[in-house]
C-alpha positions in Angstrom: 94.7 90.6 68.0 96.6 88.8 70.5 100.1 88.2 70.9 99.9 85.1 73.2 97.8 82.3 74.2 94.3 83.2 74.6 93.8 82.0 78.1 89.9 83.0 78.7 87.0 83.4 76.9 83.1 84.9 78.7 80.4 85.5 76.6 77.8 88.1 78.6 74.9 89.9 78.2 73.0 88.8 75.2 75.9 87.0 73.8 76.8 90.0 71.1 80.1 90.5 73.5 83.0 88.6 74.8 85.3 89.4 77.5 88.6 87.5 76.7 92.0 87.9 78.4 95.9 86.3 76.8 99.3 85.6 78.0 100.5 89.2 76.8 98.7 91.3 79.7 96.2 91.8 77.5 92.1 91.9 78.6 89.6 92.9 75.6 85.8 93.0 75.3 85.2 91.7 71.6 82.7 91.7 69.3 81.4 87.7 69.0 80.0 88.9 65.6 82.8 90.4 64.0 85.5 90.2 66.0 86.1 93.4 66.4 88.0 95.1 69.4 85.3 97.2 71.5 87.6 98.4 74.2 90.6 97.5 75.7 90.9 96.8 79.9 94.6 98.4 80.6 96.9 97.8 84.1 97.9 94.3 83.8 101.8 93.5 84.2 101.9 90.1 83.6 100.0 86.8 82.2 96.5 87.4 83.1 95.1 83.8 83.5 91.1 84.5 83.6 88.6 87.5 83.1 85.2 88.0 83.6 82.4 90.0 83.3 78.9 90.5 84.9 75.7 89.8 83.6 75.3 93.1 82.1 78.7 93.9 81.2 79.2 96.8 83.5 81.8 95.6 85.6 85.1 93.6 84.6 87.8 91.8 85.8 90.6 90.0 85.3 93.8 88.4 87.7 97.1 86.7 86.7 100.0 86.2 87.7 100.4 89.2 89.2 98.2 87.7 92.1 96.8 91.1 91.7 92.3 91.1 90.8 91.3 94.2 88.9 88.1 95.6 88.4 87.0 97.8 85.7 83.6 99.5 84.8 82.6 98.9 81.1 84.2 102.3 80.2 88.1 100.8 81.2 87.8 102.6 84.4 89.9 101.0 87.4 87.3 101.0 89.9 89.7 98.7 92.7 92.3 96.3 92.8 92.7 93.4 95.4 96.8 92.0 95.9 97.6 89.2 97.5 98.3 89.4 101.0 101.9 89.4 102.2 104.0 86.9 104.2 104.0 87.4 107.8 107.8 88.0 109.1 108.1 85.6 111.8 110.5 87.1 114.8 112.5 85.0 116.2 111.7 83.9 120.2 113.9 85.2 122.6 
């Protein structure tokens, strides 16, 4: 199971699956059946707020508090990952 918060819940495809992310980095797709773990969705550091999955459950992905967005192909492949842009350093005007 989880060790935090459950923080998002998706049902996809024909409703036989879940994709559901918690506070403890953790983002599963889950058996709505049973319950049972089908695969684990690995790289996150921190809180993961939300996850999601598409129609078909080929492609998932999840962002946090990391303020980084992972993407994932149904096999728990990293397929990219989108961070947060930087702050600008402002020079100063001479």
């Amino acid at each position: 199971g989880f060790e935090k918060e459950v923080s998002s819940v998706r049902f996809f495809g024909e409703g036989d699956a879940v994709i559901a992310s918690a506070g403890d980095r953790k983002v599963r797709m889950i058996n709505s059946v049973n319950g049972g773990n089908m695969r684990d969705f690995a790289g996150m550091t921190d809180y993961v707020y939300a996850a999601d999955a598409s129609a078909d459950g080929k492609t998932i992905l999840a962002g946090g508090q990391e303020s980084v967005l992972r993407v994932w192909n149904d096999q728990g492949q990293v397929i990219a990952t989108f961070e947060a842009p930087k702050p600008q350093e402002q020079t100063a005007a001479k």
